[in-house]
C-alpha positions as CSV (number, residue, x, y, z in Angstrom):
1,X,139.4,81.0,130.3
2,X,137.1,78.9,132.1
3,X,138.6,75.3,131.3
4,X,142.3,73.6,131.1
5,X,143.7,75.4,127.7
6,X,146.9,73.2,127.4
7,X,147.1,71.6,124.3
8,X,146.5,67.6,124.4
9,X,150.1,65.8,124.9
10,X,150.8,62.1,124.0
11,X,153.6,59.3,124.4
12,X,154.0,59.7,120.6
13,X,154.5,63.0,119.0
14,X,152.9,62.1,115.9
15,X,149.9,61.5,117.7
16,X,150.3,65.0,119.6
17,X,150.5,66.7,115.6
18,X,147.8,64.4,114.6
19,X,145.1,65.7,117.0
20,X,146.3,69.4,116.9
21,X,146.2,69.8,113.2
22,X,142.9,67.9,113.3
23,X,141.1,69.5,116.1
24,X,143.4,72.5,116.5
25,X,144.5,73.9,119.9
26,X,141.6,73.3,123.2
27,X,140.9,77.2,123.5
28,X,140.1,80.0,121.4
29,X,143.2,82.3,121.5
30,X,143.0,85.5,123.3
31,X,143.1,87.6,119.8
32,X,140.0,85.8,118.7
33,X,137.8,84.9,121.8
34,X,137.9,88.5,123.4
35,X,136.1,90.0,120.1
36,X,133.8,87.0,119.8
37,X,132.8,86.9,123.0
38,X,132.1,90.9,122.6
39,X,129.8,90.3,119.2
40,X,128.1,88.2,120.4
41,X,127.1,89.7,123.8
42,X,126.0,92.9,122.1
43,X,124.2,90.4,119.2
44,X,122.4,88.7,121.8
45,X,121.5,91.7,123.9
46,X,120.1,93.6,120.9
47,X,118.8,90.6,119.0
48,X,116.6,89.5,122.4
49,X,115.8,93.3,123.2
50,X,114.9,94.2,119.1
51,X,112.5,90.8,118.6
52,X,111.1,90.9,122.0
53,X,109.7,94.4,121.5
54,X,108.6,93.2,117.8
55,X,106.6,90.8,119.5
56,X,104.6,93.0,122.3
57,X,104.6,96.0,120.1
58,X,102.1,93.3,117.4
59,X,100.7,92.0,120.3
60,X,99.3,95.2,122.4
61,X,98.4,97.1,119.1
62,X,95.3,96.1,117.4
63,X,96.0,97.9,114.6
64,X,99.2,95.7,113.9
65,X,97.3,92.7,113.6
66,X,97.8,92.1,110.1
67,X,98.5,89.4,108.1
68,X,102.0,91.6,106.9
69,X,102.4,92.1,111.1
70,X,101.5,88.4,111.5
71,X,104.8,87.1,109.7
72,X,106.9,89.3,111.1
73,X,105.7,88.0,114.6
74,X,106.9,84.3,113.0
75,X,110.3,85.7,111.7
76,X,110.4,87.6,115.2
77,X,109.9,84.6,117.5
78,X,112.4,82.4,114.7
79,X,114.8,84.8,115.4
80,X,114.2,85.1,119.1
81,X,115.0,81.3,119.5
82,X,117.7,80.8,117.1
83,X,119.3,83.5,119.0
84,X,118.7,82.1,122.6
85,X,119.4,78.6,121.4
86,X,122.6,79.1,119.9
87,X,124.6,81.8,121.0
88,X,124.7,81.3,124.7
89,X,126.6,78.0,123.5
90,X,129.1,80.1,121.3
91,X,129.4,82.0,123.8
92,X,130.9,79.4,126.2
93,X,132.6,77.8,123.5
94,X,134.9,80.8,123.3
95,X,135.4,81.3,126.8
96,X,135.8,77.5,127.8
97,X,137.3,74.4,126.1
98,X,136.5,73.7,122.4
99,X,137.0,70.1,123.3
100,X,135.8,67.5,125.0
101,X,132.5,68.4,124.4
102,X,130.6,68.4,128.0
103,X,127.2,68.4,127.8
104,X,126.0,65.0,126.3
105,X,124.6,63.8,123.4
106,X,121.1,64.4,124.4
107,X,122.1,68.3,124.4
108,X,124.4,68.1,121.4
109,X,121.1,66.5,119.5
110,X,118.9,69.0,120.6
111,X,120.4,71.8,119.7
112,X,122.0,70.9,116.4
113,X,117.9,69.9,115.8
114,X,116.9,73.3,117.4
115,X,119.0,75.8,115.8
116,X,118.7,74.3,112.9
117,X,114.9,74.6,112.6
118,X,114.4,77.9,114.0
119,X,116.7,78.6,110.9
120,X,114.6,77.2,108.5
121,X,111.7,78.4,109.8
122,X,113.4,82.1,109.8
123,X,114.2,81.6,105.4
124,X,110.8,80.6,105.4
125,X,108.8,83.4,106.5
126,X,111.4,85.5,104.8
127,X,110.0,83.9,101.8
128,X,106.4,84.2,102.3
129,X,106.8,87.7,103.3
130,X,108.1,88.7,100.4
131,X,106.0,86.7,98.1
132,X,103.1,88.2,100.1
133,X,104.3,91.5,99.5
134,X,104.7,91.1,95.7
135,X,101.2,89.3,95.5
136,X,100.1,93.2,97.6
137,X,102.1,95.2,94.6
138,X,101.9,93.8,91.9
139,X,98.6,91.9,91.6
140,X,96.4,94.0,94.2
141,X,93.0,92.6,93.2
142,X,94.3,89.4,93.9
143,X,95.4,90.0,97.1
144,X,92.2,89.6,99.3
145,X,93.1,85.6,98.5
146,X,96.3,85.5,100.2
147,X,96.6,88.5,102.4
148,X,93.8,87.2,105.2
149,X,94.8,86.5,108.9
150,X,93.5,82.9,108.4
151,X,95.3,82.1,105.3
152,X,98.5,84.0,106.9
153,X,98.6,81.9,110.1
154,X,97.9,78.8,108.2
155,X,101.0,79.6,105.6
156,X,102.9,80.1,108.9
157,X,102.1,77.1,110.2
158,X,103.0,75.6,107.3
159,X,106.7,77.1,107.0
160,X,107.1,76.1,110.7
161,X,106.0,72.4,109.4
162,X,108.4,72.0,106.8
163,X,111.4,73.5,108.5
164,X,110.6,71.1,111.6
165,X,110.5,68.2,109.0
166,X,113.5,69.1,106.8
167,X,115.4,70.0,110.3
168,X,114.9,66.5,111.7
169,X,117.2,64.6,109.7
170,X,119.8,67.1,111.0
171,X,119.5,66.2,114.7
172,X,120.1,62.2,113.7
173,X,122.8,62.6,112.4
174,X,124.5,65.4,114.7
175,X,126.4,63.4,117.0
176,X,129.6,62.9,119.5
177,X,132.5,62.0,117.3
178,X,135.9,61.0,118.6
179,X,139.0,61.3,116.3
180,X,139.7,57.5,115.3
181,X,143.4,56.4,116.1
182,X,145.6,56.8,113.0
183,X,146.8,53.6,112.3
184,X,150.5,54.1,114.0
185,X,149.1,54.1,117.3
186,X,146.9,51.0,117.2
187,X,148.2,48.2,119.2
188,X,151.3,50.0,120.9
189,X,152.5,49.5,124.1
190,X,151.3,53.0,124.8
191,X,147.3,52.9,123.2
192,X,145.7,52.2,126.7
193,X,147.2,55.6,127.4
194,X,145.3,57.0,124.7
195,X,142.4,55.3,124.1
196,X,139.5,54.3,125.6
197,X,138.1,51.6,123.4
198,X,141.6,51.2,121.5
199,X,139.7,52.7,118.4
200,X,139.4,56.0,119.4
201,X,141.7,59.2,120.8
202,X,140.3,59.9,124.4
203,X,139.0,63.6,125.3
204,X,138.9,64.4,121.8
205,X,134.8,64.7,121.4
206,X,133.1,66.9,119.2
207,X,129.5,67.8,118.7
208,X,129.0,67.5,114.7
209,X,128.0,65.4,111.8
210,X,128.3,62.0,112.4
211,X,132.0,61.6,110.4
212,X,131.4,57.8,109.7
213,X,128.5,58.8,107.7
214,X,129.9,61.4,105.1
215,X,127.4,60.6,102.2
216,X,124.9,61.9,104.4
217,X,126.8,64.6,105.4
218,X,127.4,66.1,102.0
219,X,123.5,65.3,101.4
220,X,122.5,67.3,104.3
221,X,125.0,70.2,104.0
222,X,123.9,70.3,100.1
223,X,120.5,70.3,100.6
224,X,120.9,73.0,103.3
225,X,122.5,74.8,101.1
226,X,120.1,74.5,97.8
227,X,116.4,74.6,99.7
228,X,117.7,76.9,102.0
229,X,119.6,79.9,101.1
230,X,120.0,79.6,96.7
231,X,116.5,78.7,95.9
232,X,115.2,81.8,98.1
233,X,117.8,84.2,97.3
234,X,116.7,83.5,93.6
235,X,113.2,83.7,94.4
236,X,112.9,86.8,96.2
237,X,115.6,88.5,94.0
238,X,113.3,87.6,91.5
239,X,110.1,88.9,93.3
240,X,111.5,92.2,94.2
241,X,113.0,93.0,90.6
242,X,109.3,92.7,89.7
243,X,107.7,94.9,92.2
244,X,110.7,97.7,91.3
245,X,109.7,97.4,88.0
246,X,106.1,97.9,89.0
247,X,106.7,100.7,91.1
248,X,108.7,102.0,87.8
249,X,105.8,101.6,85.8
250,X,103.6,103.6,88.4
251,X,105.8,106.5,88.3
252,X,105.5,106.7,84.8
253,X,101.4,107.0,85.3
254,X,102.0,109.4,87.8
255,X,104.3,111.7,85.2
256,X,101.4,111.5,82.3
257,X,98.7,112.6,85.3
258,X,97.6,115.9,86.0
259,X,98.1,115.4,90.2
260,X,100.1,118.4,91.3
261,X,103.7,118.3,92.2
262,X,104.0,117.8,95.9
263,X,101.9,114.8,95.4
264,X,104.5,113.1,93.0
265,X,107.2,113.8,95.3
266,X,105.4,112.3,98.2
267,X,104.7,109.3,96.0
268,X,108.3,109.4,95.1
269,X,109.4,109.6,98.5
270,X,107.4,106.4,99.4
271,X,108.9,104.7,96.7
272,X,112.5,105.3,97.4
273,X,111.3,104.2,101.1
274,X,110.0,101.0,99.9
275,X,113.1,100.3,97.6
276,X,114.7,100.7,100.4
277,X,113.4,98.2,102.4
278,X,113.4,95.3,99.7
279,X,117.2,95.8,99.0
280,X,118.0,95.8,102.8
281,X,115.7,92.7,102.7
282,X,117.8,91.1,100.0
283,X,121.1,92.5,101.6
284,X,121.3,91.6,104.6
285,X,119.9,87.9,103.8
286,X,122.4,87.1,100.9
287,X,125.5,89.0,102.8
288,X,124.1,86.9,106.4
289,X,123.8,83.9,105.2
290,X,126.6,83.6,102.3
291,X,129.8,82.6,104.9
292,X,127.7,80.1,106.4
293,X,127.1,78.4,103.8
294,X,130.6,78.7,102.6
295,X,132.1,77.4,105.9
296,X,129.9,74.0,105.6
297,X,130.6,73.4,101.8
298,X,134.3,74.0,102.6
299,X,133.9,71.1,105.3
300,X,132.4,68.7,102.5
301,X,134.2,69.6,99.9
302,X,138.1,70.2,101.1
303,X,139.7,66.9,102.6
304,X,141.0,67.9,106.2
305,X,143.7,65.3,106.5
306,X,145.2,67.3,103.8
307,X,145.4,71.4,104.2
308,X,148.1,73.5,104.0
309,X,148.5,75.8,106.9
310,X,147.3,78.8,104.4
311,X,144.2,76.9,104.3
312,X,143.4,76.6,107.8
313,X,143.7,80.1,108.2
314,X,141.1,81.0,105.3
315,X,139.1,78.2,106.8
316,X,139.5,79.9,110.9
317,X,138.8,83.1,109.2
318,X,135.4,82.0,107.9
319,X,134.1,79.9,110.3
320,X,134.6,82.9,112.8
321,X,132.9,85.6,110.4
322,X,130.0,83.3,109.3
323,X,129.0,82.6,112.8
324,X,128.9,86.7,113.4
325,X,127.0,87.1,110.2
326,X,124.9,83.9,110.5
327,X,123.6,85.6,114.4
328,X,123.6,88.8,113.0
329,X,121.1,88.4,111.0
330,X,118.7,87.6,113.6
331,X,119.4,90.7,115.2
332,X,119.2,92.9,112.3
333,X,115.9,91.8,111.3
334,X,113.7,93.3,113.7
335,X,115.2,96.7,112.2
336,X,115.0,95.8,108.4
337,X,111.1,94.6,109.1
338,X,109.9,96.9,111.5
339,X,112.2,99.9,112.9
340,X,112.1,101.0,108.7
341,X,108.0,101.0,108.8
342,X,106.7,104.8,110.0
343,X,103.9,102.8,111.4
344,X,106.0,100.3,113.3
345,X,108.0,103.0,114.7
346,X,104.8,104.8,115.5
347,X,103.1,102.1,117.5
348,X,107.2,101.0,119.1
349,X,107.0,104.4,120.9
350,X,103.7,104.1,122.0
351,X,103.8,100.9,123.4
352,X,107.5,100.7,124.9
353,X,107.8,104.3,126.5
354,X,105.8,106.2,128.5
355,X,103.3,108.5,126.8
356,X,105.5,111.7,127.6
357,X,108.4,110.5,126.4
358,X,106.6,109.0,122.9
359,X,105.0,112.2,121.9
360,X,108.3,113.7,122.6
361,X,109.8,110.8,120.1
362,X,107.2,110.2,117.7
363,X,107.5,112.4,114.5
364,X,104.6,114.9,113.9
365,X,105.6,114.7,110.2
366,X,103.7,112.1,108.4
367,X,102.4,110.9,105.2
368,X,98.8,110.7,106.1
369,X,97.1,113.9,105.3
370,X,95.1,115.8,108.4
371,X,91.9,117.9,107.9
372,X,89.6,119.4,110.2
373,X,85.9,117.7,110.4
374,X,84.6,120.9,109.1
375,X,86.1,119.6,105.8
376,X,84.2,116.6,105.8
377,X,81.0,115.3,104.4
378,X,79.4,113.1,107.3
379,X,76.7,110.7,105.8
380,X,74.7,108.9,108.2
381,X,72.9,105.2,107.6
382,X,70.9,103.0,109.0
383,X,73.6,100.3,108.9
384,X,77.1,103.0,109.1
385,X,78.7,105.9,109.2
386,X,80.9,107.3,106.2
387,X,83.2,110.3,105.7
388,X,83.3,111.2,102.6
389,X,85.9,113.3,101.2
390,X,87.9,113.2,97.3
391,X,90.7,110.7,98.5
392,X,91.1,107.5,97.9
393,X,90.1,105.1,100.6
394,X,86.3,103.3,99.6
395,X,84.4,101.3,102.1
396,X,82.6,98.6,100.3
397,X,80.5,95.7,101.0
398,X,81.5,93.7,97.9
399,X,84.4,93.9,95.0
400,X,81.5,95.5,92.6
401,X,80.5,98.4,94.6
402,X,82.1,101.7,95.0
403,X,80.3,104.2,97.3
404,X,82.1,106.6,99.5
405,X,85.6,107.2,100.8
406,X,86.4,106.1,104.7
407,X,88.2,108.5,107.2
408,X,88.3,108.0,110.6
409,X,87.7,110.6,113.3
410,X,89.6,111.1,116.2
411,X,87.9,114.3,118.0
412,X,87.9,117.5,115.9
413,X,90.1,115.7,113.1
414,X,90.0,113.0,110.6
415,X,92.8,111.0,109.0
416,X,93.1,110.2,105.0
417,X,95.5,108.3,103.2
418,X,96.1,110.0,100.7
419,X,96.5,108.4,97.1
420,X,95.1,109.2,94.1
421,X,93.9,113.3,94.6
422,X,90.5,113.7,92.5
423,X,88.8,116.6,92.3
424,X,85.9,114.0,92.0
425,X,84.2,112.5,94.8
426,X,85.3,109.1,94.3
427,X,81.7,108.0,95.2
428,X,80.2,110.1,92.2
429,X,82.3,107.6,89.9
430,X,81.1,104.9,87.2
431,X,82.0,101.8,89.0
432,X,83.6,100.8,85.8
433,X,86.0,104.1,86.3
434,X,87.2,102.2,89.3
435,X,90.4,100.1,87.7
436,X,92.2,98.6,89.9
437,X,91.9,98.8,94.6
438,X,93.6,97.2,97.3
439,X,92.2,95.7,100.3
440,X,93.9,97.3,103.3
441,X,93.1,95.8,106.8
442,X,90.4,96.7,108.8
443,X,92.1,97.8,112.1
444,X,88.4,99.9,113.1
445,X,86.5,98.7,115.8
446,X,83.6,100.6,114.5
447,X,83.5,98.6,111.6
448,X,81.8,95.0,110.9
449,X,83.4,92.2,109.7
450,X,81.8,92.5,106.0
451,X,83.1,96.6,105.5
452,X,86.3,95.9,103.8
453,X,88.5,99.1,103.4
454,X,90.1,99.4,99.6
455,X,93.1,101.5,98.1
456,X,92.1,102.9,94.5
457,X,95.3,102.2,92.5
458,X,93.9,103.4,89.2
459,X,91.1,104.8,87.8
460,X,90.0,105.7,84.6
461,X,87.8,108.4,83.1
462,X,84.5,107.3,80.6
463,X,87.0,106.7,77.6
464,X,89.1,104.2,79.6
465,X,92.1,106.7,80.0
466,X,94.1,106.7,82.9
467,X,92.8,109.5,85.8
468,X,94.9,108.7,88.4
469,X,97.2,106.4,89.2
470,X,99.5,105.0,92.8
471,X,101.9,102.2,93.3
472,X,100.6,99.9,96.6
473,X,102.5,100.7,99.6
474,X,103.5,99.2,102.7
């Protein structure tokens, strides 16, 4: 250990019990601090490593610069600073003195303010992720309105607002305490021994929530709790049970149509895939996030003057196992977010290793469908050029019009997304035929601004029965 680990002894032995059972012993024992210290290097080493790549990997790819990519670059960077903020002090914590506290009030302030935000801001883009990504699913035509990069960054900036405002209160009222004298050792012969100020117990400072103030206290700790981890479990609980039920009710289109058996088990396929994201999503928030929250209601709601020892060894127990959960989570994310996507993983390779070693890594196997140009129809226009194929990706200059489907070439073969299979040029349609799309973004640089790429969802024949039909996916 780096500091003095012997417990605090006073003239008075009451005193000695007094600030023991209080504050407990000045080190972490061995038992404890040797895993801690262990978790939380690996945590921080993956956690910088996992959100730093998230961050170049959006940056240096053009294609990733999508409003989805944008809040993940927010919930990256969150991460990134809760993680640099916080742990390095943990870290010390466990290998130094738990008390005094030795770095000031200015530092105790700062990052009780810090952490805290970057916290807030972390739930938050959680949050709008996931209410983006039901607003993609389940109401597609709607989604031009929310899913732009102006109206992303701006819903960003927004989340980073609030959790800066709601964090501030947390950084007044995170102070220095010193345990007060218990009244049997005020005005002995012996307090100048013991005391500073003959109110206080010297050496015994904490960085915490100002303990003279424990109406705000609970009020903080409470709202923390409500605004910050119940109301958006409940929300995105909420929003992903309706998206699997949407995805349920696709399936069911998908069973009625005449498309051809490998291309329901691909759909399938992307379905479990996408299941599997939004319960990791929900996992790893709710099982993260729970023993944090625990540990500070336990702080407002049980009276520490007054444990049994069974007590504070539940309450050791949790404050050690939130704080591994609560840091975990910033490490995990870049995985649940990103490492799940085919296309993250894709562009991760590409980007991190050198072009050898990435073709060696990246999977040939994909879900995009590959055909030679020979297969293609090439229009050419004054204004464009379209490849035109049955498929399901239309270039359009407005919502109303429907004219051909959008490949891109890449020398002697063109990729298409495959959705909905027609045996109908989907330009040949009724535009009326056309039930439902989905913007996609436009990560071309041979297209304008104004060429919008959509995803057919559904389309109808002339009697308005279903043709074809495919649940949105990532």
């Amino acid at each position: 250990m780096v500091g003095d680990c012997e417990n605090l002894s006073f003239p008075d032995g009451n005193l000695t019990a007094y600030v023991y059972i209080l504050l407990g012993g000045r080190c972490v024992e061995l038992s404890i601090a040797l895993p801690t210290v262990i978790l939380y290097a690996i945590i921080l080493f993956l956690g910088i490593v996992g959100n730093v790549c998230t961050c170049i990997v959006i940056i240096r790819n053009t294609s990733m610069h999508t409003a989805t990519n944008y809040y993940l670059f927010s919930l990256a960077v969150s991460d990134l600073l809760m993680l640099v903020l916080g742990l390095p002090m943990e870290l010390f914590s466990a290998l130094d003195t738990v008390y005094p506290y030795r770095f000031g009030e200015f530092v105790c302030k700062l990052r009780a303010f810090l952490v805290e935000f970057t916290s807030y801001a972390s739930i938050l883009t959680i949050t709008a992720f996931s209410i983006e990504r039901w607003l993609a699913i389940c109401f597609p035509l709607k989604v031009q309105l929310f899913s732009k990069l102006t109206r992303a960054s701006k819903l960003i900036s927004l989340a980073w607002a609030v959790a800066f405002v709601c964090a501030t209160p947390m950084g007044h009222y995170v102070i220095i305490n010193r345990l007060p004298l218990p009244t049997f050792a005020i005005n002995q012969s012996w307090t100048h021994l013991v005391s500073d100020d003959g109110w206080t117990v010297k050496d015994t400072d904490f960085c915490a929530l100002d303990v003279a103030a424990p109406t705000a206290q609970r009020v903080l700790i409470q709202f923390a709790f409500w605004a910050f981890f119940c109301v958006p479990i409940v929300i995105i609980s909420v929003l992903y049970v309706h998206i699997g039920l949407k995805l349920r009710v696709a399936d069911e289109y998908l069973r009625k149509s005449d498309d051809m058996a490998k291309d329901r088990r691909r759909v399938y396929r992307a379905r479990k895939s996408v299941l599997r994201v939004l319960v990791a999503v929900v996992a790893a928030f709710f099982i993260c996030w729970l023993p944090f929250h625990a540990q500070r209601m336990l702080t407002i709601i049980v009276d520490s003057a007054n444990v049994s020892a069974a007590m504070q060894q539940i309450y050791l127990f949790i404050f050690y196992l939130s704080g591994y959960f609560y840091y975990a989570n910033s490490a995990v994310n870049p995985i649940i977010y990103n490492v799940l996507s085919q296309k993250f993983r894709r562009a991760f390779c590409r980007t991190i290793f050198p072009k050898t070693l990435a073709k060696m890594l990246i999977d040939t196997s994909s879900d995009k469908c590959t055909v030679t140009r020979k297969s293609l129809h090439v229009f050419s226009s004054t204004r464009r050029n379209f490849v035109s194929m049955p498929g399901t990706f239309v270039n359009a200059t407005a919502p109303r019009s429907v004219t051909l489907i959008r490949g891109r070439i890449d020398g002697e073969r063109a990729t298409i997304n495959e959705g909905c299979k027609l045996s109908t040029p989907v330009h040949l349609l009724p535009n009326k035929q056309v039930h439902s799309m989905v913007e996609l973004p436009n990560d071309s640089q041979n297209v304008s601004d104004i060429e919008r790429l959509f995803r057919i969802v559904q389309l109808n024949d002339s009697n308005n029965r279903t043709i074809c039909a495919t649940p949105p996916m990532f």
